[in-house]
C-alpha positions in Angstrom: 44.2 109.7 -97.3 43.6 106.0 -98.2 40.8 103.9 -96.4 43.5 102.0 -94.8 45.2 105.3 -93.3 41.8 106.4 -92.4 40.7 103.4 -90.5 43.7 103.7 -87.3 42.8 107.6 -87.1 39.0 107.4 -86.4 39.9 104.1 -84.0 42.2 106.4 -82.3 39.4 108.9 -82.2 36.7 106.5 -80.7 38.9 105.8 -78.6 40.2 109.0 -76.8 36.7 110.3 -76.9 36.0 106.9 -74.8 39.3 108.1 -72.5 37.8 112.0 -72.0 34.5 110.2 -70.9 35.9 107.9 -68.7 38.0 110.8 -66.9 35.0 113.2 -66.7 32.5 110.4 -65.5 34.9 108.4 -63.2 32.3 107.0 -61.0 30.0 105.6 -63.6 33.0 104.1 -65.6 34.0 102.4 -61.8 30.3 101.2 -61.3 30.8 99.6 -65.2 33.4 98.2 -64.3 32.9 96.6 -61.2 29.8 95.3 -62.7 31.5 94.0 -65.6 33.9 91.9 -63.7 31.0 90.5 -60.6 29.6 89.0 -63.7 32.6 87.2 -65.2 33.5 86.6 -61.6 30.1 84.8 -60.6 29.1 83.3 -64.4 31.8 83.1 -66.5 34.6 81.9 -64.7 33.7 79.1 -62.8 31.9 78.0 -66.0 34.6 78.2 -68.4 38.1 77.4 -66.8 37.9 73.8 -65.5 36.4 73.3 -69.3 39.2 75.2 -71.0 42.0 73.4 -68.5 40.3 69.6 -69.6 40.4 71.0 -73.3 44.0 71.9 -73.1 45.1 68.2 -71.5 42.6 66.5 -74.4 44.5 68.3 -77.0 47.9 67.8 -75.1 47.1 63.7 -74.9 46.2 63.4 -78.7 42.4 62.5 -77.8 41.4 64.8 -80.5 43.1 63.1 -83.2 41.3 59.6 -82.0 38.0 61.5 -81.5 38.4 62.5 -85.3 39.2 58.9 -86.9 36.4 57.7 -85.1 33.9 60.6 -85.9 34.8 61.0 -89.4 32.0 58.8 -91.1 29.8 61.1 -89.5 30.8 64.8 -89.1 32.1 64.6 -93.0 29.0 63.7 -94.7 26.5 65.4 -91.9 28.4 68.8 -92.2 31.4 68.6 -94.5 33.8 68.7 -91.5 36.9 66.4 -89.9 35.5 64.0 -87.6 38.5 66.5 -85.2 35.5 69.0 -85.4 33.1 66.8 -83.4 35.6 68.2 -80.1 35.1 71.7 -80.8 31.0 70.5 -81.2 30.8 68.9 -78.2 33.1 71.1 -75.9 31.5 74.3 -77.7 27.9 72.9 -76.6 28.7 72.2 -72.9 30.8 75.0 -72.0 29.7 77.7 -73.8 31.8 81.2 -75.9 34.1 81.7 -76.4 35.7 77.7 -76.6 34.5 76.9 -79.7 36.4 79.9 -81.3 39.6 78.8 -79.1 39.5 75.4 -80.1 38.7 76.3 -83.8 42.0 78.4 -84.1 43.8 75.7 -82.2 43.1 72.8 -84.6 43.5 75.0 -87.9 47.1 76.1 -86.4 47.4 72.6 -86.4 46.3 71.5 -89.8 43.2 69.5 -89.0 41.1 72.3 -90.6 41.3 74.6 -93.7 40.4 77.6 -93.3 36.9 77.5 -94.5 36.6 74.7 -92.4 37.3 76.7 -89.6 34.5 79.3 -90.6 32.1 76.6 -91.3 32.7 75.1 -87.9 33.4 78.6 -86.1 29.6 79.3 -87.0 27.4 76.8 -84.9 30.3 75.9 -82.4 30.0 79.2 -80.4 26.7 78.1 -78.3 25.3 79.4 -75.1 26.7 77.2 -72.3 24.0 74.8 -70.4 24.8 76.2 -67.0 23.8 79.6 -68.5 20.8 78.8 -70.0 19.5 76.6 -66.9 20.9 78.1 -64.2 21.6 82.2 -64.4 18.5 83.1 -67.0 15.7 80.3 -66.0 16.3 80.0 -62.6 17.9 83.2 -61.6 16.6 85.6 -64.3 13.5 84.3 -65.0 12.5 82.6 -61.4 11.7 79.1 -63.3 14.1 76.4 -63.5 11.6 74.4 -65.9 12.3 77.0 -68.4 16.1 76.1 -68.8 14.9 73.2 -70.7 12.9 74.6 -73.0 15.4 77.3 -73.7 18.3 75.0 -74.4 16.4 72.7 -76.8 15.6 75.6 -78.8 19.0 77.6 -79.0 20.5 73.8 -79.2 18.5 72.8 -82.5 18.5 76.4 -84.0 22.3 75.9 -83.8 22.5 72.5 -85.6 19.8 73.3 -88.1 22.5 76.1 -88.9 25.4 73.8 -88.7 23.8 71.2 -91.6 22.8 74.3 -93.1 27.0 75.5 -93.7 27.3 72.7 -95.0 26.5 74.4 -98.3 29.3 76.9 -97.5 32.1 77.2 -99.9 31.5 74.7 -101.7 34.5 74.1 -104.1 36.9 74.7 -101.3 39.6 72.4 -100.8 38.5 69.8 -97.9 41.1 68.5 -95.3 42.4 64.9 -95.7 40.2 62.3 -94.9 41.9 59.5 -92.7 41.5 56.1 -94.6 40.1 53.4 -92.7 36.8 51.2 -92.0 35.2 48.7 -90.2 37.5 47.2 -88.2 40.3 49.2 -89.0 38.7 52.1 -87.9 39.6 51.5 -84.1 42.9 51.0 -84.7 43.4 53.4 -86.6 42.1 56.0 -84.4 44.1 54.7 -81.4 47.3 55.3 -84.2 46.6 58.6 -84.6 46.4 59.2 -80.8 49.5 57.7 -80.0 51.2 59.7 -82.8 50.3 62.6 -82.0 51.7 61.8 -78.4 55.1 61.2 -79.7 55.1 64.3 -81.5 54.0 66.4 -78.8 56.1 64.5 -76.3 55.5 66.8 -73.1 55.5 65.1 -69.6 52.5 64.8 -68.3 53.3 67.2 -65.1 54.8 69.8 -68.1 51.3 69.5 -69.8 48.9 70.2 -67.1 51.4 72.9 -66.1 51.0 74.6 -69.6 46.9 73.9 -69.6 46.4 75.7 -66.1 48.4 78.6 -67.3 47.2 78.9 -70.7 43.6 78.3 -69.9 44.1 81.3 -67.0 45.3 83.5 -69.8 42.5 82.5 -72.0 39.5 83.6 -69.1 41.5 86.8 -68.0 41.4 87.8 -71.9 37.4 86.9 -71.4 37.0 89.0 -68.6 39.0 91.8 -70.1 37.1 91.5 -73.0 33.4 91.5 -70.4 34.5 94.6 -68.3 35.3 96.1 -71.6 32.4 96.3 -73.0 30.5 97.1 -69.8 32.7 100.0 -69.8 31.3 101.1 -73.0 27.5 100.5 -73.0 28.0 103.1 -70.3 30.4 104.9 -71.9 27.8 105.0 -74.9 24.8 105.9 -72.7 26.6 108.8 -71.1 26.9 109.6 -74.3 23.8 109.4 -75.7 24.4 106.9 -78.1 22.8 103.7 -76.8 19.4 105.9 -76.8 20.0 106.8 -79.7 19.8 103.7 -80.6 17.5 102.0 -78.6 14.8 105.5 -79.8 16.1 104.0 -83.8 15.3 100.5 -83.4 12.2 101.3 -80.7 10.1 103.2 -83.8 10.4 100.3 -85.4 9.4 97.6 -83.0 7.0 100.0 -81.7 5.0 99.0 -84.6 5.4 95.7 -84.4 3.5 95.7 -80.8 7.1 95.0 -78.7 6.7 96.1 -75.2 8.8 99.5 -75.4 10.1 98.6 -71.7 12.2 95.9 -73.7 13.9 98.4 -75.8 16.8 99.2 -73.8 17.6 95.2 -73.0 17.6 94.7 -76.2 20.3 97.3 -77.2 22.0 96.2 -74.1 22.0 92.3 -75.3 23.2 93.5 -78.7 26.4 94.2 -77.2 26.6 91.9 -73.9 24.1 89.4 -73.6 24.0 89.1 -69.9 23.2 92.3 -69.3 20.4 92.3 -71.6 18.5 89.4 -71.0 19.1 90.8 -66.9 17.5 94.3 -68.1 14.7 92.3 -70.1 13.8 90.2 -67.2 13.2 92.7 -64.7 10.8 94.4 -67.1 6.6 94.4 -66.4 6.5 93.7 -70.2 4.7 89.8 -71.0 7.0 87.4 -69.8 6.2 85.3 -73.6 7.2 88.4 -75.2 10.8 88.4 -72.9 11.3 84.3 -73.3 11.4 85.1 -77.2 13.5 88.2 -77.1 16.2 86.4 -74.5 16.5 83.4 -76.8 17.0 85.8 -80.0 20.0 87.2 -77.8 21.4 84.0 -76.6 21.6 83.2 -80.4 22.9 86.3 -81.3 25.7 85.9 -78.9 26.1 90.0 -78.5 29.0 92.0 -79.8 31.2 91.5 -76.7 31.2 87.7 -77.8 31.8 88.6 -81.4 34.9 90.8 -80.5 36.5 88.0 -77.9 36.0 85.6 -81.1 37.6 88.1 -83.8 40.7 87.9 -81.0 41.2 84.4 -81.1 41.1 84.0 -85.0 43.7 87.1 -85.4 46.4 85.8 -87.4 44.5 83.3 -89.0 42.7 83.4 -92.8 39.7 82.8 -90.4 36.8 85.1 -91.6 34.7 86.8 -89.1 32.0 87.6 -92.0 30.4 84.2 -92.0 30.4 83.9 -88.0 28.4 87.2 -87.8 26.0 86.3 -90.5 25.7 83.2 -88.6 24.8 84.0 -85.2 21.9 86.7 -87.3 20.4 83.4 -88.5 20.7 81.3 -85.3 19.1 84.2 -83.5 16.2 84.2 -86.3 15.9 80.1 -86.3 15.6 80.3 -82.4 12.4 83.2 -82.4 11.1 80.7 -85.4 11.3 77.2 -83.4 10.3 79.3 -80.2 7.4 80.6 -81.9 6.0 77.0 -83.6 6.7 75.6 -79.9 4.9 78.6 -78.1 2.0 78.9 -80.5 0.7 75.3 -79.1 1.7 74.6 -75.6 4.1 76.9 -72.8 4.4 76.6 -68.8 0.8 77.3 -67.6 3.0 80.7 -65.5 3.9 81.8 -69.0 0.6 81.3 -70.9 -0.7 84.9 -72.1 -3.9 85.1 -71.4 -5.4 85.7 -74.9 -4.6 85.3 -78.1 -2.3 82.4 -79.6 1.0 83.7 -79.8 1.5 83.3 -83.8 -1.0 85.4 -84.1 0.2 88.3 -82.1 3.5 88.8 -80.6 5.4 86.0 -81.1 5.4 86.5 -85.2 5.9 90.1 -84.4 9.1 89.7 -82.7 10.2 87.1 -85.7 9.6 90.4 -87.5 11.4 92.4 -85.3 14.8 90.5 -85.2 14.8 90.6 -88.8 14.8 94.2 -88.5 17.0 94.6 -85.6 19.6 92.7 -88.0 18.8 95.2 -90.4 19.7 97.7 -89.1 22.8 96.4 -87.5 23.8 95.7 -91.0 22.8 99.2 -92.5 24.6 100.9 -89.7 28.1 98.9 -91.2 27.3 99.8 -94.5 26.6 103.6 -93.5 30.4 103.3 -91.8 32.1 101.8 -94.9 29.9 104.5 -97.2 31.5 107.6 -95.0 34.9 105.8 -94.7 34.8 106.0 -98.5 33.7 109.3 -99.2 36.1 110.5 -96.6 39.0 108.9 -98.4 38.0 110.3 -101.6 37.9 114.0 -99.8 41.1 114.0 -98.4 43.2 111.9 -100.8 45.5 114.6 -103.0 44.3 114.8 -106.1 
């Protein structure tokens, strides 16, 4: 049996075991559930749709296409990307995931990216939205509205750092087409482009908004689908036994790097949904510096749930998922970093531990401990592709 054969028969696997769960635990698969959709009810959808509707009628009106003459001089040499790419940047950064992987697929379908283009962009676009980060975690999580701001500087700068930082990434590529025009040509040329692309799109404006509201519905149903889903399995997983599993695995290790251990199973939980971790991490007794610096490694990391919803919009598409993983592990490790130099000198007097200066204690522990968690996320993949292989060299005819 090749790897390719193998691959569909454990899924199918996985998966019934997840259906004879779900019909012997009814009740706790209901309570998943219903948790899973109160949060994309109260969080994600009033926060994403009127973004993803106002997205839809930019595209529609060709404002993209202006947006990119007119950004060119500075996305292209700051991070090797279409000035079209400063839309996803800014609409990925105010709205939060997963926009920036819609709008990434969107302009590559549309030939304003290549595809490693689209990865390079795909990694630093798919940002924790403001209203999250200010509103559910400081205020409502953490009790302290102050907090949002210091939270959102650090996941924001982390995220650029990594965007200059792809600019390094595939180097050799082929680039898209640069539009030609400066100076004073440059506004008119933009406005060109615009009014181009509103010829060739040439929907009425009633027919447009029409075709946002509907699509942009579509777009947050397959986010909440994609939310109760994976609520669904994190309890799935703990019925199970698997997410303690896990959480014992990782907790030897943080264990000895001095992590509270009543922050072990919000952690596990934020690997795979991030709201529900940094909820679980936040109504620990564990320091509240050592829960500020594990919530921001999550908000970076993005969680699993995230990662699948993104892998769904770039189906079909030479889009890579590869570099967007590996690229929320380093966000999440550039956010601990700059929240540890910020927190080693000066934090909210309510969130000042009472001893020792954080880089000498925790905070550089838990820089040490996301490393590892990332770790072993990564050795668990490479344990799965070992056993696919030496499965498919058992069963293959000889």
């Amino acid at each position: 049996m090749h790897a390719k054969q193998f691959r569909p028969v454990l899924q199918t696997a996985v998966i019934t075991l997840a259906v004879v769960v779900m019909i012997v635990f009814p009740q706790e698969v209901v309570t998943a559930a219903r948790e899973g959709f109160a949060l994309w009810a109260h969080y994600v959808l009033p926060a994403l749709l009127p973004f993803f509707i106002f997205a839809e009628l930019l595209m529609g009106t060709g404002f993209v296409h202006l947006l990119g003459v007119l950004l060119e001089p500075v996305m292209r040499p700051v991070f090797r990307l279409p000035g079209s790419a400063a839309f996803v940047v800014v609409m990925g950064y105010t709205s939060g995931p997963p926009i920036g992987a819609v709008l990434t697929a969107k302009l590559y379908r549309e030939n304003l990216l290549t595809p490693v283009e689209a990865e390079r962009l795909l990694t630093f676009t798919t940002n924790t939205s403001p209203g999250f980060m200010l509103g559910a975690v400081a205020a409502g999580m953490f009790g302290n509205p102050g907090l949002g701001l210091l939270l959102a500087a650090v996941n924001y700068s982390a995220n650029l750092l990594l965007g200059i930082g792809m600019r390094f990434y595939g180097r050799g590529e082929p680039e898209s087409a640069a539009p030609k025009a400066s100076g004073q040509r440059l506004l008119r040329t933009a406005f060109r482009a615009m009014l181009r692309a509103q010829q060739q799109d040439n929907r009425p404006f009633g027919q447009l908004m029409g075709d946002a509201v509907r699509n942009s519905i579509s777009t947050i149903l397959h986010v909440g689908g994609f939310i109760v889903l994976f609520a669904v399995l994190i309890r799935v997983g703990m019925v199970l036994g698997f997410v303690q599993l896990l959480t014992l695995g990782l907790g030897s290790i943080l264990h000895l790097l001095r992590i509270d251990p009543a922050l072990f199973p919000g952690l596990v939980d934020g690997l795979f949904e991030v709201t529900l971790g940094a909820k679980a991490i936040t109504q620990t007794t564990a320091p509240v510096y050592q829960q500020i610096l594990l919530v921001s490694a999550l908000m970076a990391w993005g969680g699993v749930s995230v990662h699948a919803q993104v892998a769904s919009f770039i189906s079909g598409t030479p889009i890579r998922l590869f570099p967007f993983v590996l690229g929320r592990f380093v966000h999440a490790l550039l956010a601990v970093g700059i929240m540890t130099l910020i927190t080693a000198s000066h934090l909210p007097t309510a969130f000042t531990p009472v001893s020792q200066p954080l880089w000498q204690t925790q905070a550089l522990a838990l820089l040490l401990a996301t490393i590892s968690t990332g770790l072993v996320l990564m050795t668990l993949q490479l344990i799965y592709k070992v056993i696919t292989n030496v499965l498919q060299r058992c069963l293959s005819p000889r």
